[in-house]
N, C-alpha and C positions, 0 to 999 in steps of 0.2 A: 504494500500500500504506500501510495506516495506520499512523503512527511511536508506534514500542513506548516510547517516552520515559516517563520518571515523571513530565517535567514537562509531559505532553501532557494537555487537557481532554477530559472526555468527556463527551457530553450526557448518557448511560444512567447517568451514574459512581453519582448519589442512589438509583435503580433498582436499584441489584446490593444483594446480601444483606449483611447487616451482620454484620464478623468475629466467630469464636463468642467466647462471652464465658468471660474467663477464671476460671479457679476456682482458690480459696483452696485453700495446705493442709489436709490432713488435722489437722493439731494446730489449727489456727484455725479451719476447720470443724466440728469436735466443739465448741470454747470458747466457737463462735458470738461472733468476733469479727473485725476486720479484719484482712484478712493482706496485707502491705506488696508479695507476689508476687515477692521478687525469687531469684533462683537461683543455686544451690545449694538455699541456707537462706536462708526469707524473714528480715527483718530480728527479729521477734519470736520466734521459734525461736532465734535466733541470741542473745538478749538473756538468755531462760532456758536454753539449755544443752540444749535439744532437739536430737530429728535431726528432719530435715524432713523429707519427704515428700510429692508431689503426684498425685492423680489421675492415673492413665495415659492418653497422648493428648492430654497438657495442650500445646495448642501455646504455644510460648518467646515472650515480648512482647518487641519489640523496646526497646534502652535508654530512648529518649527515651519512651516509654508508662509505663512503668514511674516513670521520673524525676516525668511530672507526672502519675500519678495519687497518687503521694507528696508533691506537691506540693497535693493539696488537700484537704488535714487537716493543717493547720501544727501543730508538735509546740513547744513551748519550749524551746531549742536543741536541740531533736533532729535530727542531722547524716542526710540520707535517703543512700538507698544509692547513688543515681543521682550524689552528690555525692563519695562516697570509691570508687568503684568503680577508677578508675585510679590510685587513690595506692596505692604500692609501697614499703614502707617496708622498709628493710630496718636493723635497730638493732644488725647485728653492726661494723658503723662507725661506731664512737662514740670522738670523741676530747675528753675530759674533763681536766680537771689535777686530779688526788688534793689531797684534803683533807687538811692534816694537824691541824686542829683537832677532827677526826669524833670524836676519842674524847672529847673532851668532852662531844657531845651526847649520848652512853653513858652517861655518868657524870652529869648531871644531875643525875638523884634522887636521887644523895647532897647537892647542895650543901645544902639546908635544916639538912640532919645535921653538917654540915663546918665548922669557921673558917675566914677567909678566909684565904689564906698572909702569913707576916709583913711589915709594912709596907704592907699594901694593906685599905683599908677596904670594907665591901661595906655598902651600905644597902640593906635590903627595898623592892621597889619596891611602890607600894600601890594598889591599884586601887578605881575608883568602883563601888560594889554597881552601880549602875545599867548600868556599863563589863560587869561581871561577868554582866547577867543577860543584857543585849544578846549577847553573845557565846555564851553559851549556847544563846540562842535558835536564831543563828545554825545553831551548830555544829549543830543538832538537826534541822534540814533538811535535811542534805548527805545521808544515806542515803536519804531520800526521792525527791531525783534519780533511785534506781535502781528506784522504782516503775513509772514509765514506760518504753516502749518508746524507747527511743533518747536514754534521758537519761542522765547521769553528773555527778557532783559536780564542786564545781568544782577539786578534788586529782586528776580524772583527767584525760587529755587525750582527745579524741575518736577521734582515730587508735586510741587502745586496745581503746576499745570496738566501733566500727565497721570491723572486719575481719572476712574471710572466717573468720577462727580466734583468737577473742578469750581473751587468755591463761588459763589453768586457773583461778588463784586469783582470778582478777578473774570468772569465768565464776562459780566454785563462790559469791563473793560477793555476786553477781545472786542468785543462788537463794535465798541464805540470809537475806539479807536480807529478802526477800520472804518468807519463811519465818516471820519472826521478826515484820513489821510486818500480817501479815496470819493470827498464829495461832490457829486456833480454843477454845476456852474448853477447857479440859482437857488443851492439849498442851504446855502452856506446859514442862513439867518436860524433854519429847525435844527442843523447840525448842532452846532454852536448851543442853541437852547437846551435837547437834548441832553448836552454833555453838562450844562451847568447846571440843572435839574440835578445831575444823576450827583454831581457833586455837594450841591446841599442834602441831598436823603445821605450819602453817608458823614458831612457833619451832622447831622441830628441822629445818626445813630447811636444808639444806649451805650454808655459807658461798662455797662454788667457785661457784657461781653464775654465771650472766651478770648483770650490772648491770640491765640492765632485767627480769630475772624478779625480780630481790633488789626492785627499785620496786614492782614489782606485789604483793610479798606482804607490804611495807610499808603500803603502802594498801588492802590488804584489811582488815589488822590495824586501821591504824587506824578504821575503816570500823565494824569489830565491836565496837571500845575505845567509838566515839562512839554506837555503836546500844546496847548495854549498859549506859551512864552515865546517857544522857539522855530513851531509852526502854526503861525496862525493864521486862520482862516479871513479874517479883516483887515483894515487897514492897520489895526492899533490891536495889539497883543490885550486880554482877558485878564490876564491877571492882575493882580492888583492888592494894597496892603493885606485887604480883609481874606485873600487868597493864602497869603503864605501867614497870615494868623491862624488860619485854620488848618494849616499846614500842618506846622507847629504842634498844634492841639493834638492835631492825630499824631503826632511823632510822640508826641508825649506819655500819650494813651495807652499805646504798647511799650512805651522805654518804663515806665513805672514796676511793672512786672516782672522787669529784668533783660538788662543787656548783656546779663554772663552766666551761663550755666554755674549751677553747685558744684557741679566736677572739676568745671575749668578751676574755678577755685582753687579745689584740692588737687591740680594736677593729677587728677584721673581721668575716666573716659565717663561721658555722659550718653542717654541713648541717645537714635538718631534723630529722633523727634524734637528733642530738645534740639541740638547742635542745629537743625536746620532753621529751629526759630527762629532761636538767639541770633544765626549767621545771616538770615535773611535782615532782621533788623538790623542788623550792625550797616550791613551794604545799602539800604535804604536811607536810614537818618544820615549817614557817609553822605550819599547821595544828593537828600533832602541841602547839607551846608554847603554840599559845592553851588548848589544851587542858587542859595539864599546870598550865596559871595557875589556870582553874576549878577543876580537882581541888585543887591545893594550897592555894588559899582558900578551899574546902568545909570543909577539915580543920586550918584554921587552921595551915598552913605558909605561910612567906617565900616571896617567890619575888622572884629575880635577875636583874638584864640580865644580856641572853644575849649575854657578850662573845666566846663563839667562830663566834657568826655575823658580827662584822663583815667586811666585805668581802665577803659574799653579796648579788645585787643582788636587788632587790623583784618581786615579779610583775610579768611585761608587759604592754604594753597589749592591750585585747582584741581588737582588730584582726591583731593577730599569734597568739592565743589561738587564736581561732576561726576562723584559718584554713583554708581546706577544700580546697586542695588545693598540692605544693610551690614553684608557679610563683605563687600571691598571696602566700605567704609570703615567699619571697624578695624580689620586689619591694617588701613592706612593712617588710622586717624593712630594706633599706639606702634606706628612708624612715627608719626606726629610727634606723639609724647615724648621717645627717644631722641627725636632731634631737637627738640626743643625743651631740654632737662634743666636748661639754666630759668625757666619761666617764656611763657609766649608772649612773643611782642607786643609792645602797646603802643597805639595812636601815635599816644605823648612822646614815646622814644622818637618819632619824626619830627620833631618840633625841636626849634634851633634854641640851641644851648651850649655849654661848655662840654659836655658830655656826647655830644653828636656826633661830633669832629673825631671822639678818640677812635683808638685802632678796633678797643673791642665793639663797641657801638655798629662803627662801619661792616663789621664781620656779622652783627645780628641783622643788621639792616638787607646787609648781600644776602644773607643766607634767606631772609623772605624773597627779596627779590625773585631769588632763581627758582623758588616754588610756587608764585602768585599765579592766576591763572590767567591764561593766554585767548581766552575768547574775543574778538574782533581783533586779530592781528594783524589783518591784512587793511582792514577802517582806521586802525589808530595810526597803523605807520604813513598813510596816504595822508590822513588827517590830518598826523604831525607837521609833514611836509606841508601841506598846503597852509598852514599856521603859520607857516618861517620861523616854527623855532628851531634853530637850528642848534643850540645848545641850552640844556636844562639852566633853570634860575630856582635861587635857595637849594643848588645841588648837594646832598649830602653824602651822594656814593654814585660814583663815575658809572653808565656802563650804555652800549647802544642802543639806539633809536629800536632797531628789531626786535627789543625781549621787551618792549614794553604792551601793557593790556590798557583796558579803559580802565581800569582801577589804578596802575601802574605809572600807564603813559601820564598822567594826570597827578604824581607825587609833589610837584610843587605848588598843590592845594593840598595836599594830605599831608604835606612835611609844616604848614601851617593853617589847619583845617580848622577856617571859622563863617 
């Protein structure tokens, strides 16, 4: 009798009929476009906030099918489905240490308005127009991330986006945004409404929140702050004081809860739900002050080191960033731990002082360097260029134009981030 084995040869096997071929959604088959096939919601349904929907009698592709026909259409970090499908995150386990500096980052927009308190000198920190245009440039790309199918700025973390049920205001984000960079000539007036609608329901959203919905409606916000400022749809940019006060408010909202895992603390390993909270916020509020630097030196305001971020540690390497699933994380993250036994970097170590300059300093600072992650490398070096910077200011550690990222390329706002 002949062995029913799957690992058994068959001479006939090229002979038999070739499985039927599967077909795209109904939403990708109207838009005449590629549909990623994965189920429930293929991953482009999923991206804009559709329901999905497949032809009846669509037989189910097995995983690994699915994995590599998404595998060949490479996306620029786009995380394919075949790759987050078993990751289980579950972020009601989050254990943080409360900030108690958050209310400062509230209260920002007043410093320009304020003296400094008695005894304590504050000198406006000054930045290179060229420092200023670079950053702009930057920042002016991160919404664009959300044009693509499977892409996300570098403020969100991938696990966010790529879930079975990608959070509301990050969802209604995708849309809007797409909304706004692709609107037709005459609609600019409902655009525009739309978005500012969507941004007061999440100021008036309830502070009871879970932390990580308070993250998500943080970076929506800011999402629509930098889509409005740096592309806008009118003659005169949106934003506006009451814009980056409410800014503020949400940044504060989630920093209260903690901007550092209990592990980091202790130099152990925190789970992954935490580390990606915490790391999303850090890149965010990061974010939020490069931004507030623009705005404030558009309008000829001062702008401050940001001393209630000290002892916030810097983004991590992108090895641990772009992690894709919780078993390479871990193992890289107590890679992490060993290279980093002296304590992991802080902010404040970029911030110019007698201690910057020395040799050890210089050596913590490289050794982030060559691990930071590299996502738009091919945007920031082009970007650089056309900036004409053609050599760093407030430079604290020499090295090429090439290894820089948008987090990176952008150190002389982070080596005085206010």
């Amino acid at each position: 009798m002949r062995s029913s084995s799957p690992y058994s040869t068959n001479p006939n096997k090229g002979k038999q009929r070739a499985p039927p071929r599967k077909k795209a959604c109904q939403n990708c088959t109207r838009s005449k476009v590629r549909c990623g096939l994965e189920k429930p919601i293929c991953s482009r349904c999923r991206s804009k906030g559709r329901s999905c929907q497949y032809p009846p009698g669509r037989v189910a592709a097995p995983e690994t099918e699915v994995t590599t026909a998404a595998s060949r259409s490479p996306r620029p970090r786009a995380v394919t489905s075949g790759q987050t499908r078993r990751v289980d995150l579950v972020f009601a386990d989050i254990d943080l240490t409360p900030s108690l500096n958050a209310v400062d980052i509230r209260d920002r927009w007043l410093r320009p308005y304020l003296l400094p308190p008695l005894g304590r000198d504050e000198i406006p920190k000054a930045y290179h127009p060229f420092t200023l245009q670079y950053i702009s440039i930057i920042l002016k790309t991160y919404p664009r991330y959300m044009l693509k199918d499977g892409g996300f700025p570098p403020i969100i973390h991938h696990t966010q986006v790529n879930t079975n049920q990608m959070p509301q205001d990050l969802a209604n984000c995708y849309s809007l945004v797409r909304m706004w960079e692709q609107a037709a000539p005459g609609s600019e007036t409902m655009v525009m409404g739309t978005v500012a609608a969507e941004m007061e329901r999440l100021a008036s959203e309830t502070t009871s929140q879970h932390d990580y919905d308070l993250l998500c409606s943080f970076q929506a916000y800011l999402v629509y702050t930098i889509l409005m400022y740096f592309s806008p749809l009118g003659s005169v940019s949106a934003v506006t004081d009451k814009t980056m006060m409410i800014l503020m408010e949400l940044a504060f909202r989630t920093a209260q809860n903690g901007l550092l895992c209990t592990a980091e603390i202790t130099h152990t390993r925190p789970n992954w739900e935490s580390w990606i909270l915490v790391s999303a916020k850090r890149r965010a509020i990061y974010t939020m002050y490069l931004l507030s630097s623009v705005y404030n030196s558009d309008r000829g305001l001062p702008n401050f080191l940001a001393d209630e971020m000290k002892g916030v540690y810097v983004p991590e390497s992108r090895v641990l960033w772009e992690a894709t699933d919780r078993g390479v994380w871990e193992k890289e993250y107590d890679r992490h731990l060993l290279e980093w036994e002296d304590g992991m970097l802080e902010i404040s170590e970029l911030w110019r002082s007698a201690e910057t300059g020395s040799t050890e300093q210089r050596e913590r600072i490289g050794k982030w360097i060559r691990g930071v992650d590299e996502f738009v490398l091919r945007n920031s070096e082009s970007n650089h260029r056309s900036a004409g910077i053609g050599r760093r200011q407030h430079c604290t550690t020499r090295h090429k134009t090439r290894s820089r990222s948008p987090f990176l390329a952008i150190e002389d706002s982070f080596s005085n981030i206010n």
